[in-house]
Each structure stands twice: as C-alpha cells, then as structure tokens.
C-alpha positions as CSV (number, residue, x, y, z in Angstrom):
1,X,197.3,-33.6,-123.4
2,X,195.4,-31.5,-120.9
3,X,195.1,-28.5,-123.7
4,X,194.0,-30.5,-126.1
5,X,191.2,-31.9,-123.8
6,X,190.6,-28.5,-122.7
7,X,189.9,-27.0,-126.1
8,X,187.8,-30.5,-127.2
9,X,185.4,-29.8,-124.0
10,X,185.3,-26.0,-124.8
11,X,184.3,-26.6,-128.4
12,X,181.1,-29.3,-127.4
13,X,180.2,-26.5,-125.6
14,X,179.8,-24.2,-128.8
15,X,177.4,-26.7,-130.6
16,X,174.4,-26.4,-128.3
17,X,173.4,-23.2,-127.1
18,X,170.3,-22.7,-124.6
19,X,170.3,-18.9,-123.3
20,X,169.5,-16.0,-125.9
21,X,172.7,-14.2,-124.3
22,X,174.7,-16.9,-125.8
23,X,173.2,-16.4,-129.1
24,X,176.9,-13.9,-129.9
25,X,178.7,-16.9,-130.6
26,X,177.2,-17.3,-133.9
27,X,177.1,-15.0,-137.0
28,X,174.8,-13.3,-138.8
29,X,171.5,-14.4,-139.7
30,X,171.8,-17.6,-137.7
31,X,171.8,-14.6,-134.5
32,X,168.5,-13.9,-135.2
33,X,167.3,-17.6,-135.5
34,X,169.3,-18.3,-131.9
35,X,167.5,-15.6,-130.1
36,X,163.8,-16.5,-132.0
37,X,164.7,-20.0,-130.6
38,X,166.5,-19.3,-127.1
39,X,164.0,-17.2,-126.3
40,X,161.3,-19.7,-125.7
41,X,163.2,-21.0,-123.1
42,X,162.1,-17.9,-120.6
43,X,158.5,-19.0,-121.1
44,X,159.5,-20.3,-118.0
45,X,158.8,-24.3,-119.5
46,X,155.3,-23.6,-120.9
47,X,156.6,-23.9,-124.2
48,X,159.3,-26.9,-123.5
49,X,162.8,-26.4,-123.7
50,X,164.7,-25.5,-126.8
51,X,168.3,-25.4,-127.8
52,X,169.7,-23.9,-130.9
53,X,172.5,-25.9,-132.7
54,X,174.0,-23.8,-135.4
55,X,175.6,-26.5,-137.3
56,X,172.5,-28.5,-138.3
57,X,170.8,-27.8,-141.4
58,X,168.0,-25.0,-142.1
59,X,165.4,-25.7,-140.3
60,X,166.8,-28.3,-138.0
61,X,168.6,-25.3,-136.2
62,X,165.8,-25.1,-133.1
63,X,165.8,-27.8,-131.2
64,X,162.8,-29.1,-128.7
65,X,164.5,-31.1,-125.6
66,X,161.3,-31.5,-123.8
C-alpha cells in the first residue's frame, strides 16, 4: 500500500513542471517548449509564474499561475 502511494505522489509530480532544469523529464520537442516556458519564471515574477504541463494539448502546454 505504501509503494503504490509512493509511486501515485511521484507521478503528480511529473505533470507540472516549474524550473527549466526540470525540463529533462520530457522528450524531444516538448524540451524546448519546457525551457521557452520555465524560463519565464527567473524573470524573477515580472512576467507571472508559469508551469509547463506536457500532457495538455499544443498550445495549452505553458501555463500562467499568476
């Protein structure tokens, strides 16, 4: 029961991802969109705060939290 609550908090962890070093967890092209997005972030809040979540669709991918 533990493991299985383990992995379940491990893999909400994968969905939302906030720091451009954290963009390796995802392939490909969706890398580049991750750091384009994640990178925003060290604008220091000027620009909001943005998360990338690589399983929405194209163009829903960046998200703007504040």
């Amino acid at each position: 029961m533990k493991k299985a609550l383990i992995l379940l908090l491990l893999a909400g962890c994968a969905h939302a991802i906030k720091n451009v070093s954290d963009c390796d967890r995802v392939d490909g092209i969706k890398r580049v969109e991750c750091g384009a997005c994640t990178l925003q972030n060290k604008a220091g809040g000027y620009l909001g705060e943005y998360e990338y979540k690589p399983d929405n669709n194209a163009g829903d991918r960046c998200v703007r939290l504040k």
